[in-house]
VMD Tcl script that draws the C-alpha trace (Angstrom):
set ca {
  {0.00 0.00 0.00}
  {1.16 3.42 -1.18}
  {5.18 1.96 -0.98}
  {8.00 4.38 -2.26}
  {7.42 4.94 -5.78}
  {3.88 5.49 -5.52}
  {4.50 8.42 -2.36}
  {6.77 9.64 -4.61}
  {4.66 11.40 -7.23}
  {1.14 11.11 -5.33}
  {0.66 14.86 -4.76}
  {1.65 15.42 -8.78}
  {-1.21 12.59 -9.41}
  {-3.83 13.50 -6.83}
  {-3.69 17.27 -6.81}
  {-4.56 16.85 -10.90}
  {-8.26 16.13 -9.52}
  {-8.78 17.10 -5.96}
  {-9.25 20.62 -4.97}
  {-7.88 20.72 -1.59}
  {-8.38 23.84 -0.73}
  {-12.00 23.95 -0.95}
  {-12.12 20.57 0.53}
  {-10.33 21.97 3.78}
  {-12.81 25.01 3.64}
  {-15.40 22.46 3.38}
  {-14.33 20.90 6.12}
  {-14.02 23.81 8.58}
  {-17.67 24.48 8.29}
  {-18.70 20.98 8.85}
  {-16.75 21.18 11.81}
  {-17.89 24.75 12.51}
  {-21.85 23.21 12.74}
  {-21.45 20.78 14.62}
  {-18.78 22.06 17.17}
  {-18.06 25.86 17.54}
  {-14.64 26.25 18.58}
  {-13.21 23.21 17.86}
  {-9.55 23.39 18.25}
  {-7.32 19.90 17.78}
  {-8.02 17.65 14.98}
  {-6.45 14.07 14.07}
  {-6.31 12.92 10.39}
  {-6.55 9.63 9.99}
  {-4.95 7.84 6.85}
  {-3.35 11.41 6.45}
  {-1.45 10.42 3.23}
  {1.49 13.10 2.68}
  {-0.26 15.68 5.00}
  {-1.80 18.05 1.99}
  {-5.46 18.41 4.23}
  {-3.26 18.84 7.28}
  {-1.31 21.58 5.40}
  {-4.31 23.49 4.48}
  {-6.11 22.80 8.12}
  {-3.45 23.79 10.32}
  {-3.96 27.34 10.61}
  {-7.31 26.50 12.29}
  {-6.57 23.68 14.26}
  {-3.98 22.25 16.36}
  {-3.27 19.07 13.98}
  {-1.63 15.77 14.19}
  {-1.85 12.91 11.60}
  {-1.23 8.79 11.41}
  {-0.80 6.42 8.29}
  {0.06 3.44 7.41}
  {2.80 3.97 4.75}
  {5.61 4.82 6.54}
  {7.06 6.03 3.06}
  {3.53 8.81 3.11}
  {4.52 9.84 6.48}
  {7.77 10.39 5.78}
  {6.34 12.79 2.46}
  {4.85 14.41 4.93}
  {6.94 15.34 7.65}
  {9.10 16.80 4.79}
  {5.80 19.16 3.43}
  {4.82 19.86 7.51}
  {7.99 20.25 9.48}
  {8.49 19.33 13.23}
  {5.96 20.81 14.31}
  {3.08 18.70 13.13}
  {3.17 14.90 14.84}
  {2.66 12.43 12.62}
  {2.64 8.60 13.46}
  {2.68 5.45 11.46}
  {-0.08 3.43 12.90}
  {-3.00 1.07 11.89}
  {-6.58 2.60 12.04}
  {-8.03 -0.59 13.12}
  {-5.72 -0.86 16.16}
  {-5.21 2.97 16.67}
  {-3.66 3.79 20.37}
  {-2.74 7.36 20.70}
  {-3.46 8.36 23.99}
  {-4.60 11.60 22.79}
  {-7.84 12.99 22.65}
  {-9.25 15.41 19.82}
  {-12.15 17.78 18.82}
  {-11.90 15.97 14.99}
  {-10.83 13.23 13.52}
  {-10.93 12.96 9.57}
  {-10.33 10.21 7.57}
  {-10.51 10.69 3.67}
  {-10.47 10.14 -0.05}
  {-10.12 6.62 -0.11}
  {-8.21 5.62 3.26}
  {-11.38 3.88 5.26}
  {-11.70 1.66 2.15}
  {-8.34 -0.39 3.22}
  {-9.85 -2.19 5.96}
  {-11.27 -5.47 5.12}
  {-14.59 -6.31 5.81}
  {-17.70 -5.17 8.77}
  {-15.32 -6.70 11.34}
  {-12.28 -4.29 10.61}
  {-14.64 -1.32 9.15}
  {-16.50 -0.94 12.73}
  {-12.99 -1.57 14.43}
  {-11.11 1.46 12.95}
  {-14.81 3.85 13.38}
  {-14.42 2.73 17.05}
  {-10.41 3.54 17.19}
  {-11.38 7.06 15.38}
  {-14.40 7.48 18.12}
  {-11.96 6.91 21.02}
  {-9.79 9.73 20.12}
  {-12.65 12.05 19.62}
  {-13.42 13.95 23.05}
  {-17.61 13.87 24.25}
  {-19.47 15.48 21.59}
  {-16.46 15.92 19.48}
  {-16.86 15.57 15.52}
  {-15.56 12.25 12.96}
  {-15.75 12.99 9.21}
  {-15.27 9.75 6.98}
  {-15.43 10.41 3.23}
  {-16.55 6.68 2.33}
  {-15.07 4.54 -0.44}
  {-17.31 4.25 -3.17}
  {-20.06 2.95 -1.70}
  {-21.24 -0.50 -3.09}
  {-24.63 0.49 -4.44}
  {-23.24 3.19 -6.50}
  {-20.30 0.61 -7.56}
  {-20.32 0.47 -11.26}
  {-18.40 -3.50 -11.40}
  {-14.95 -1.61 -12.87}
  {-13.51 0.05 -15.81}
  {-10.37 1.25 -17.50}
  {-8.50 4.26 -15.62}
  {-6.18 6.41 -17.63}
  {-5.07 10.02 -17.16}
  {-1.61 11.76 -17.93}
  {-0.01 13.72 -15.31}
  {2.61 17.07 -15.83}
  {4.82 19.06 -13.75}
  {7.79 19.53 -11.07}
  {9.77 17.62 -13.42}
  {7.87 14.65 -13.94}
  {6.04 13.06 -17.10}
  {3.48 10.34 -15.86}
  {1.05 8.32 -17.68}
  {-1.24 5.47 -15.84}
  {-3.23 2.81 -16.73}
  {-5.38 0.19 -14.73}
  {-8.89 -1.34 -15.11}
  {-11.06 -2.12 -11.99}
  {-12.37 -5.29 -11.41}
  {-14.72 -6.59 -8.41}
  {-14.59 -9.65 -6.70}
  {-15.70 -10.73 -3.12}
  {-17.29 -7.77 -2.39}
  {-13.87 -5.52 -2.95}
  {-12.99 -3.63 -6.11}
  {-9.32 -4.04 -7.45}
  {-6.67 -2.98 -9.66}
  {-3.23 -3.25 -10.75}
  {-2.52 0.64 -11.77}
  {-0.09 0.81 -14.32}
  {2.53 3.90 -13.98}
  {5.06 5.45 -16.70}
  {6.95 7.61 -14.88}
  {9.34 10.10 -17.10}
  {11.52 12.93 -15.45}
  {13.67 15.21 -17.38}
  {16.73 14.38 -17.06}
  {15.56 11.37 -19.28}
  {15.23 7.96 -17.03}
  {12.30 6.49 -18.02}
  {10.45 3.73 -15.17}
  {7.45 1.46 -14.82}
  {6.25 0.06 -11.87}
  {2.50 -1.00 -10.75}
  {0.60 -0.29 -7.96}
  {-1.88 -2.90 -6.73}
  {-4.87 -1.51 -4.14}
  {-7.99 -2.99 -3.31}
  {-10.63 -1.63 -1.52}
  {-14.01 -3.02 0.37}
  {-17.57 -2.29 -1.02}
  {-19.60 -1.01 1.63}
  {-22.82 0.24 1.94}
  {-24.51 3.16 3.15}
  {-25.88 1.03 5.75}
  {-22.67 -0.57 6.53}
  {-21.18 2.83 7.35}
  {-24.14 3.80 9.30}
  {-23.97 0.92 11.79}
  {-20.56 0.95 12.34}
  {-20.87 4.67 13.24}
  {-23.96 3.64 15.78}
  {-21.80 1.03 17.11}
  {-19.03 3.27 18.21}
  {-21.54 5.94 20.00}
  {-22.05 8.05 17.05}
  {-25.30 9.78 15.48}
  {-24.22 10.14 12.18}
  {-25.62 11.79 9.43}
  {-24.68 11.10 5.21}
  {-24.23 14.54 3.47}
  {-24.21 13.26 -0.59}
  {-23.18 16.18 -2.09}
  {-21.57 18.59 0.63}
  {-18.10 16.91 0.12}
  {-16.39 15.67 -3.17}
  {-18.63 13.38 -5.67}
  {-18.96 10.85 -3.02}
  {-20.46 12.74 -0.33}
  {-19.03 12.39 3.54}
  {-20.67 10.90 6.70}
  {-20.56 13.34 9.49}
  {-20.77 11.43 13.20}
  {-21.21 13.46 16.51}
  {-19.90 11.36 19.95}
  {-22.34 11.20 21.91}
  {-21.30 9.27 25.16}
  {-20.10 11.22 28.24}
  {-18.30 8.26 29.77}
  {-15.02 7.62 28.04}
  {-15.77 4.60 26.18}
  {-16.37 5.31 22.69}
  {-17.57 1.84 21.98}
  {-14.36 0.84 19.60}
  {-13.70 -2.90 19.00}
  {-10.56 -4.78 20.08}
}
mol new
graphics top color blue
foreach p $ca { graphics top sphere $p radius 0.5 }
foreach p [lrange $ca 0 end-1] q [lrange $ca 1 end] { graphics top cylinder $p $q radius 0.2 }
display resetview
């Protein structure tokens, strides 16, 4: 998942088609809604830190991932100041506790199956303090899954010439793909490598219980965030047990 060539041009790839800044503005008035004067947020499958960039004017951040070659991406774009772990969202242990937690694009779709989905919601929960705010973009949820198709796009800039290729396929209820990448720079090596990912299929439902099983009233927003909408949970226990799976 997301090894060293991949982290390596990711921001060239993804900031092609995501509009980060008016995600993070986006985000601050979810947040804003639901919990006036919020001030510490945790992002959750932070990738190389480009929400956490754009967020950390407003908030006191911090961020964890998986890909210890992402984290390292970005505690080069964040500095010192910003603490980033590598950690598993299903087993998530930070001893800290936050206003918001995030978790987005496609990171929540790693987790394999109800089991693991309702395991990293309840990790995410128990770092939220009473009342505090968790905003999951979802994976493409399963009944809006199309069964797969052929990806292709060419990328430009900072040096870089990149063409990819892959075509989605579905089987046992996760989508997959072996993403072909070109990779061109200009001083003239030319490289190929392929990135495999699959994701699980949930449903709307799916998400929804897993968010009432951690202590959350939760709300889906389909159009408020990005084509895929965002679910937007509130804590609501009082006890310090957000309900998380071991």
């Amino acid at each position: 998942m997301y090894q060293e060539d991949f982290a390596g041009i990711y921001d060239l790839v993804y900031r092609a088609h995501r509009d980060y800044a008016r995600e993070a503005r986006t985000l601050r008035e979810l947040v804003r809604d639901r919990r006036p004067g919020a001030s510490r947020l945790l992002d959750v499958g932070c990738g190389t830190g480009e929400h956490l960039l754009r967020l950390r004017g407003d908030f006191e951040v911090a961020g964890v991932d998986l890909s210890v070659p992402m984290v390292r991406a970005a505690r080069d774009k964040l500095g010192p100041d910003v603490p980033l772990t590598v950690g598993d969202m299903r087993s998530l242990a930070l001893g800290t506790l936050h206003d918001v937690v995030i978790c987005l694009y496609s990171a929540i779709g790693y987790v394999a199956g109800t089991g693991e989905l309702r395991a990293a919601i309840g990790r995410m929960v128990d770092h939220l303090v009473p009342g505090g705010v968790l905003i999951v973009e979802p994976w493409i949820l399963r009944e809006n899954w199309n069964g797969g198709e052929l990806a292709r796009a060419s990328f430009d800039g900072n040096g870089f010439a990149i063409s990819r290729m892959g075509r989605w396929t579905t089987r046992e209820g996760r989508s997959r793909v072996d993403m072909h990448y070109l990779v061109a720079t200009d001083d003239g090596e030319v490289r190929h490598f392929i990135d495999h990912q699959e994701l699980c299929l949930f449903s709307l439902a799916e998400y929804e219980a897993a968010f009432a099983s951690a202590g959350c009233a939760v709300e889906y927003l389909p159009r408020d965030y990005g084509d895929r909408g965002v679910l937007v949970g509130v804590r609501r226990d009082t006890d310090g047990d957000g309900g998380g799976e071991d």
